[in-house]
C-alpha positions in Angstrom: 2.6 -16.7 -21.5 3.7 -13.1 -20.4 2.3 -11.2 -17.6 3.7 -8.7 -15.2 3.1 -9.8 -11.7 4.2 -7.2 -9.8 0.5 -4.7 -9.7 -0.1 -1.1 -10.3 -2.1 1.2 -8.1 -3.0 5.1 -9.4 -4.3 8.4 -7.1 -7.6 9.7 -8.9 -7.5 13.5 -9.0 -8.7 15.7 -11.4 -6.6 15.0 -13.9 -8.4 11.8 -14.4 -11.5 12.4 -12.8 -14.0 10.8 -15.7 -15.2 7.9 -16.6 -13.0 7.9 -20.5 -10.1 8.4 -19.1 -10.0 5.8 -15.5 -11.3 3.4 -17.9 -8.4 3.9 -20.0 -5.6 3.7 -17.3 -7.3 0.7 -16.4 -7.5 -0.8 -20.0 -3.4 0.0 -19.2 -3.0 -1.9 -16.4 -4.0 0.0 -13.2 -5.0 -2.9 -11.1 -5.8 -0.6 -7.8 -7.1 3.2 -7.9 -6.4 5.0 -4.5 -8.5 7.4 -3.3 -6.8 10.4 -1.2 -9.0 10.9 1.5 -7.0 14.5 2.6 -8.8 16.3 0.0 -12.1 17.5 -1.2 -15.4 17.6 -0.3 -17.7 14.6 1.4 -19.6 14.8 -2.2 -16.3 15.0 -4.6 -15.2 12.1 -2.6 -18.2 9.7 -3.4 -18.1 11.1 -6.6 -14.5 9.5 -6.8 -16.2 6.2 -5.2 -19.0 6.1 -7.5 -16.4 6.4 -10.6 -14.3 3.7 -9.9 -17.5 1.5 -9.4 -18.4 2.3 -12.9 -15.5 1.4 -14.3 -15.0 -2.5 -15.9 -12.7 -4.6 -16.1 -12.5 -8.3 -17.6 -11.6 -10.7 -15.5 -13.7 -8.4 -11.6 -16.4 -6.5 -11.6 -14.5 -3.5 -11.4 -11.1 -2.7 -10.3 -9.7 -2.7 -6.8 -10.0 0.8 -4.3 -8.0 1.6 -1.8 -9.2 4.4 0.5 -6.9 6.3 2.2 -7.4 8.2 5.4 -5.7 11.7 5.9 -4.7 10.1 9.7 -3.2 12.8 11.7 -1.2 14.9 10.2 0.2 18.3 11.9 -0.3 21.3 10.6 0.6 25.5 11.5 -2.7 25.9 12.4 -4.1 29.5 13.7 -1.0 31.5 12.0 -2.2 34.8 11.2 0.2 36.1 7.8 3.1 34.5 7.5 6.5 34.0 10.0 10.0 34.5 8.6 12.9 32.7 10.6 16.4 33.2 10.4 19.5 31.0 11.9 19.7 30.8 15.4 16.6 32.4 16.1 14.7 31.1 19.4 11.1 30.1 19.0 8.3 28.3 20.7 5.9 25.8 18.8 2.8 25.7 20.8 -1.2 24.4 20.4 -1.4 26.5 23.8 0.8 29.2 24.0 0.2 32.5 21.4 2.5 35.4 20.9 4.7 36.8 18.1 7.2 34.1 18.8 4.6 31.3 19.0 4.2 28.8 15.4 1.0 27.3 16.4 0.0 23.6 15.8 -2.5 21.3 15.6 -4.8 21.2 18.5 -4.9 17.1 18.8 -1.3 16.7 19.6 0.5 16.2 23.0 4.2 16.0 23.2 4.8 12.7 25.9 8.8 13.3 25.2 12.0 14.5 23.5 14.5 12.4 22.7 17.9 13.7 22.4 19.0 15.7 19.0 15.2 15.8 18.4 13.9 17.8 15.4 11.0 19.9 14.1 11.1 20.0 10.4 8.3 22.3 8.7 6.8 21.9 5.2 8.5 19.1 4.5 11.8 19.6 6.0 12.0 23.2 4.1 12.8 24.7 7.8 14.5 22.9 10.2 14.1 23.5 14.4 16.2 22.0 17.4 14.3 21.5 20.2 15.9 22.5 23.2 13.5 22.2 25.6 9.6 20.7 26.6 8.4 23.4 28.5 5.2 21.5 28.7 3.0 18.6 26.7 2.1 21.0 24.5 4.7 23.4 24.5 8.5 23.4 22.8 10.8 25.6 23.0 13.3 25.6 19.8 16.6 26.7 18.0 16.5 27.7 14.4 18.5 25.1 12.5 17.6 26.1 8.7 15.9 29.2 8.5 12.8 30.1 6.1 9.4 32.0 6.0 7.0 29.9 8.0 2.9 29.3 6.3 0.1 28.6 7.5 -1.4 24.9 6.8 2.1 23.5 6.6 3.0 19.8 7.6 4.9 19.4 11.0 7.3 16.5 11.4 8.5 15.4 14.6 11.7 13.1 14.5 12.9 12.3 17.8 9.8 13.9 20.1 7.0 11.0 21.3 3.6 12.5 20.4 0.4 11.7 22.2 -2.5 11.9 18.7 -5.1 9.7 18.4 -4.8 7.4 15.0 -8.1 8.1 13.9 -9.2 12.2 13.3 -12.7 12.6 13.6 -12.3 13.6 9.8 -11.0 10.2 9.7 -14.3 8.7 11.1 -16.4 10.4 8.6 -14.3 9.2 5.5 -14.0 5.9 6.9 -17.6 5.8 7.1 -17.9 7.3 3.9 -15.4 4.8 2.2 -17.0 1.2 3.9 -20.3 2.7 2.5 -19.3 3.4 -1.0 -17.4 -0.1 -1.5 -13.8 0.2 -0.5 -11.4 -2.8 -0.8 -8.4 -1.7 1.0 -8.0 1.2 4.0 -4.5 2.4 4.2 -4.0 4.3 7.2 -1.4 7.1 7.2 1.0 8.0 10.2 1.0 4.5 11.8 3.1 4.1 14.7 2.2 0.5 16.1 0.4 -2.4 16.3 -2.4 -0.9 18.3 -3.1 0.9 15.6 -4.4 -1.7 13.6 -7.0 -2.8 16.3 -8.5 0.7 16.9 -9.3 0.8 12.9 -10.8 -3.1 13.0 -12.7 -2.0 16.0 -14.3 0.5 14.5 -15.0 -1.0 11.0 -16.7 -3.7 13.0 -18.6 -1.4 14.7 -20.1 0.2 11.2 -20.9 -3.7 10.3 -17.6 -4.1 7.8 -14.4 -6.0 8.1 -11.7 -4.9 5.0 -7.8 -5.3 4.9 -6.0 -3.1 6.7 -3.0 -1.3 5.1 -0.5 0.8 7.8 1.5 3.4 5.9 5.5 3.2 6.7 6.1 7.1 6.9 6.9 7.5 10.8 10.2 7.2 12.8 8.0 5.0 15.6 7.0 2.9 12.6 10.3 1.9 11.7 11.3 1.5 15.3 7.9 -0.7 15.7 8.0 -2.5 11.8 8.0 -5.7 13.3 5.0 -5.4 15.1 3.2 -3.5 12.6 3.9 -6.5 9.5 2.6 -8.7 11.9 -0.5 -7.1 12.7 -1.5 -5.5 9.7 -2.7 -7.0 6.3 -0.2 -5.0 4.1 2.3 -2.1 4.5 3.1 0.7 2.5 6.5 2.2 2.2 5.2 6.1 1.9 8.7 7.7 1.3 7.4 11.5 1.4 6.9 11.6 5.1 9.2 8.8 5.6 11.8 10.9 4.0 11.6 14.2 6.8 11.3 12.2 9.9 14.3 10.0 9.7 17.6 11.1 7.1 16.7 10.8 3.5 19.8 8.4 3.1 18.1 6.1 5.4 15.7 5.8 3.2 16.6 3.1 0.5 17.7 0.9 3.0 14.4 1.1 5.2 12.3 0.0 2.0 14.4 -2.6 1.5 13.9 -4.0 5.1 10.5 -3.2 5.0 10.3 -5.4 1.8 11.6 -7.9 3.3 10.1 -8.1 6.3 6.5 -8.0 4.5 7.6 -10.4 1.8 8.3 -13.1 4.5 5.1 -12.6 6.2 3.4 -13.2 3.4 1.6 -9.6 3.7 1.5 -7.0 0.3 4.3 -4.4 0.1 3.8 -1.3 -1.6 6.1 1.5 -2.5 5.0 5.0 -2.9 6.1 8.7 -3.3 7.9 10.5 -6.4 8.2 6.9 -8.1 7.8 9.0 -11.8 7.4 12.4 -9.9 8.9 14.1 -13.6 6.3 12.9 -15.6 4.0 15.4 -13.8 5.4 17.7 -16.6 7.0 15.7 -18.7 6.3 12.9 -20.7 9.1 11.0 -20.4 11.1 9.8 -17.2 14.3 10.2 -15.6 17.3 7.5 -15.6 16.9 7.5 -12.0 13.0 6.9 -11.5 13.4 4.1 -13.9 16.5 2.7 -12.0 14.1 3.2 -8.7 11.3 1.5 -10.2 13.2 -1.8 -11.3 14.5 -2.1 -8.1 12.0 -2.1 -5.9 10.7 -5.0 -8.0 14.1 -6.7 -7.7 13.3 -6.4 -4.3 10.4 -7.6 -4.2 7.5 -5.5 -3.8 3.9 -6.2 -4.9 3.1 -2.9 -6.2 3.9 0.4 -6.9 1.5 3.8 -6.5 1.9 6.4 -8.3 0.1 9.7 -6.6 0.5 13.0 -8.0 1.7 11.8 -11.6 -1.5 10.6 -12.2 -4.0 12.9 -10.1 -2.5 15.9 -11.3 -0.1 15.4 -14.0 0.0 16.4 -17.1 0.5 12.3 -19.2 -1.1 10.3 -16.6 -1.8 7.4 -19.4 1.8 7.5 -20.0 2.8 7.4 -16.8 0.5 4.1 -16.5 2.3 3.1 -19.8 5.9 3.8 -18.2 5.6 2.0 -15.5 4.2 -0.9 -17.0 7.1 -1.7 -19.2 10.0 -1.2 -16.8 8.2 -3.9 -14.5 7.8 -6.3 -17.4 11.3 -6.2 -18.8 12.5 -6.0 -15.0 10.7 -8.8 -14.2 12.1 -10.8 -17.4 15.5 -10.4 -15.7 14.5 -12.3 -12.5 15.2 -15.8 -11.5 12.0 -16.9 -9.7 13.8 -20.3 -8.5 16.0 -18.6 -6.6 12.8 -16.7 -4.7 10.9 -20.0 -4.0 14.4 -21.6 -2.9 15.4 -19.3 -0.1 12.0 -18.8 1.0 11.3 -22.3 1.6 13.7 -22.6 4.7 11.9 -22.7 8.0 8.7 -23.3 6.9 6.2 -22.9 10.3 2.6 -25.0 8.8 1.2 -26.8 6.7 -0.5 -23.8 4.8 3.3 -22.8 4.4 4.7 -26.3 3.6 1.7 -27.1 1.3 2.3 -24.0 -0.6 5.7 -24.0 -1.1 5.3 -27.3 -2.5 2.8 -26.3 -5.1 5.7 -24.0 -6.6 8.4 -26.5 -6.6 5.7 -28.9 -8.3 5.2 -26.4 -11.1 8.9 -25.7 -11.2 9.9 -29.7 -11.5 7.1 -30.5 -13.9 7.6 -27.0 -16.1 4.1 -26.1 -15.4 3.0 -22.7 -16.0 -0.2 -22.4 -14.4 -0.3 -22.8 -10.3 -4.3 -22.3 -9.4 -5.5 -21.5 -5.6 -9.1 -22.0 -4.8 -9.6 -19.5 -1.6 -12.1 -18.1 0.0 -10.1 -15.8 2.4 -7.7 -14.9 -0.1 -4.9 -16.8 2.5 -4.1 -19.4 -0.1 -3.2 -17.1 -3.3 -1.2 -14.8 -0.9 0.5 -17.7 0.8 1.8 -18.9 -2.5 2.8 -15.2 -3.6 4.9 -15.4 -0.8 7.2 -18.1 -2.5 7.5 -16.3 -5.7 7.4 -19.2 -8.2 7.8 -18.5 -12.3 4.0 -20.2 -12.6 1.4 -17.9 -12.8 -0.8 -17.7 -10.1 -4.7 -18.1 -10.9 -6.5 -17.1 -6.9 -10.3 -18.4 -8.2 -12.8 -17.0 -5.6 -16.4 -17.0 -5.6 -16.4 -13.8 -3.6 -16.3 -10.5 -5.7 -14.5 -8.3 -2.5 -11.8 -10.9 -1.9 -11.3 -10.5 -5.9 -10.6 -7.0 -5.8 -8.5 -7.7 -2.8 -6.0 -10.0 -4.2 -5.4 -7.4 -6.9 -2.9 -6.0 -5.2 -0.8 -9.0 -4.7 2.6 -10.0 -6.3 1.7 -12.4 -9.0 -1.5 -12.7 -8.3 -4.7 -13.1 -11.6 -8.1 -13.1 -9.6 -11.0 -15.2 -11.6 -14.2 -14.9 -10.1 -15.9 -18.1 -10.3 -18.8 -20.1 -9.6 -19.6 -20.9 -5.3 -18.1 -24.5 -4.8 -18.9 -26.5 -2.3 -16.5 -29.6 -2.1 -13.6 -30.9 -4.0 -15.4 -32.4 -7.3 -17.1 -29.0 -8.1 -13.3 -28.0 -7.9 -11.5 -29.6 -10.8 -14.8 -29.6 -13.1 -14.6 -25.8 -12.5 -11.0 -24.6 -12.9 -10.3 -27.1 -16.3 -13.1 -24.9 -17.6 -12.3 -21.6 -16.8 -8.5 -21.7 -17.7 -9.3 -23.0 -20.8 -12.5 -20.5 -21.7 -9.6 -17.7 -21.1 -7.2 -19.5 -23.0 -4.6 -20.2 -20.1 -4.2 -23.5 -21.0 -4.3 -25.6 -23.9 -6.1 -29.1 -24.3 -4.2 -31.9 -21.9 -1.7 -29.4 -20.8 -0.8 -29.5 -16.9 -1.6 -27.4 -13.9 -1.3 -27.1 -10.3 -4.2 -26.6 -7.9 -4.0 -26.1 -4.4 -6.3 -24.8 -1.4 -8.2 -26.3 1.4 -10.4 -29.0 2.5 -13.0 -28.4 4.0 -14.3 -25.7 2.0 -14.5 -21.8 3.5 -12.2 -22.2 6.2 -10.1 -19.8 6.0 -6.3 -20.4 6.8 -6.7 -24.4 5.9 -4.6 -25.0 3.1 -4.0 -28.4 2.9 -4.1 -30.2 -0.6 -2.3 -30.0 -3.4 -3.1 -31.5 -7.0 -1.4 -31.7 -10.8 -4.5 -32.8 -13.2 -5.1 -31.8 -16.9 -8.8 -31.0 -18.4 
């Protein structure tokens, strides 16, 4: 019974911006398209909405979307022309100040401190500033470091300096607004720098009547400094290596995914990995040595997904790209010995929920049974017995289309939507038929069930079964 357990998600951009072709990457195995949120018009992004929404899948209404919010990003805002800088040269970067020597910035931005050896790097990391001195909270003076001819709408990093921006842009508010309305699944919200973070973006989804997971994007040097924090409060991380890559040194990089991983992995909370993951297949149709190396392992490691951006959104093979990345995580994941995963996670085990769900996996391990089922309402018990790893596939059966398209994302993880049960009989009448309607199971043959009594509340894992149809 092959299946690849670790998910796909895919940017939408106008290289598949119809209904043909999204329904064919998702015929392919996108389980997730994101949304990019920095771009376009309020009516191209609905449109983008609207498409997914028509798009079908077999076993959910549609596939999973994960709207994500531009957040704030720092731009050269206000240059007039362009500004060429050489080594050595001293400049101030100001959202106060003007002058010749003056690279203005973003307007929401406050500087609350500069850490020693801090950096500006510009256009990502293309020119390179010291700064030498805070002349005020919004005013720096600098030291060329790596000269280069300055633009205007360039991204502004800040390793090393404390900034004072708000986590949600008022563009942010609109699209956030925009996204709840049109059916979202997922918000991933870029530049996070702590927990706090997290409970501005509930707050205000509660306000506007909605309450979706929230992802926090990995691509700050606070983040990294705060990752504990942030795994605990969010519902997922992301790992966005572009950003991630210019605020702290790109050799850092491998070894922060792989802590960040981790970290998620034993939380129990989705881990995805993003940025250049088949960056050459924007032009070409095949990919490099490395990419493929890159992709395998980061599912050795264990993340839940990989997102692919610009190789789909604008790329010349984005169905091959889909196809790519869809084979290296099946053969990769043929490689891996899932005992070993359920093993070592099973050590200091903190509830019941965790206790009962570990022991599901070991039960399907001992008995060589192949199908581990999770009745949940939340979502809390499939994603609690992701967390173990085990070789049995995981059936999460829900009778709630949104936390379907939710689990989608999860390591391991084949959502059913099913039938509303109310108590424990409706359960085993219910999942005997639907794994054998889909052909999961055969006639007398074994499975594990697991979930919690009493019915819809969430977090109450607490039974475990083997039974046979």
């Amino acid at each position: 019974m092959k299946y690849r357990r670790a998910k796909i998600i895919a940017t939408l951009g106008p290289k598949c911006s119809d209904r043909k072709s999204v329904q064919t990457l998702a015929d392919f195995g996108v389980n997730c398209f994101r949304i990019n949120l920095s771009h376009g018009t309020i009516e191209e992004k609905k449109y983008y909405f609207d498409l997914v929404r028509s798009i079908s899948i077999s076993e959910k209404d549609r596939p999973s979307i994960l709207a994500d919010l531009a957040g704030p990003k720092i731009r050269i805002s206000g240059l007039d022309g362009e500004m060429c800088l050489e080594v050595g040269d001293k400049i101030v970067l100001s959202n106060e100040k003007e002058g010749p020597d003056v690279i203005p910035v973003s307007s929401n931005v406050a500087f609350l401190g500069v850490n020693p050896g801090a950096k500006i790097m510009i256009d990502d990391g293309q020119i390179t500033l010291e700064v030498i001195n805070q002349i005020s909270s919004r005013t720096l003076e600098c030291r060329t470091e790596t000269s280069g001819i300055i633009k205007k709408r360039k991204g502004v990093n800040f390793p090393g300096v404390a900034l004072d921006v708000p986590c949600l842009t008022n563009q942010d508010l609109i699209d956030l607004e925009l996204a709840l309305s049109r059916g979202a699944d997922w918000i991933a919200l870029s530049f996070t720098r702590n927990a706090k973070d997290y409970i501005q973006v509930q707050s205000r989804m509660r306000d506007l009547g909605f309450q979706i997971p929230v992802m926090a994007k990995i691509e700050k040097w606070e983040a990294v400094e705060n990752l504990d924090e942030i795994v605990d409060a969010f519902d997922a991380v992301m790992v966005a290596r572009g950003d991630l890559g210019v605020e702290l040194p790109v050799e850092q990089v491998p070894l922060i995914q792989k802590n960040v991983i981790e970290k998620a992995s034993l939380a129990g909370k989705p881990v995805v990995i993003a940025t250049q993951i088949l960056e050459s297949m924007t032009v070409n149709p095949v990919p490099t040595r490395a990419e493929v190396s890159d992709i395998a392992n980061a599912i050795l490691d264990g993340a839940d997904a990989l997102m692919v951006t610009g190789e789909t959104a604008i790329g010349a093979f984005p169905q091959k790209v889909i196809q790519v990345l869809d084979r290296v995580i099946e053969e990769t994941e043929d490689a891996i010995n899932y005992d070993e995963y359920y093993n070592s996670r099973g050590q200091n085990l903190l509830s019941t929920a965790q206790a009962i769900s570990h022991a599901a996996c070991s039960v399907a391990h001992d008995l060589n049974i192949n199908v581990l089922v999770t009745m949940t309402h939340s979502g809390s018990t499939a994603r609690m017995v992701s967390r173990y790893r085990p070789a049995a596939r995981i059936i999460a059966m829900t009778p709630f289309p949104e936390i379907c398209r939710q689990l989608s994302i999860v390591w391991g993880i084949t959502p059913f939507l099913v039938k509303n049960y109310k108590n424990a009989d409706d359960i085993t009448n219910e999942v005997g038929t639907a794994l054998k309607n889909r052909e999961l199971i055969i006639e007398g043959e074994k499975f594990v069930i697991t979930g919690g009594v009493p019915i819809g509340s969430p977090g109450t894992t607490n039974y475990l079964s083997v039974l046979k149809p």
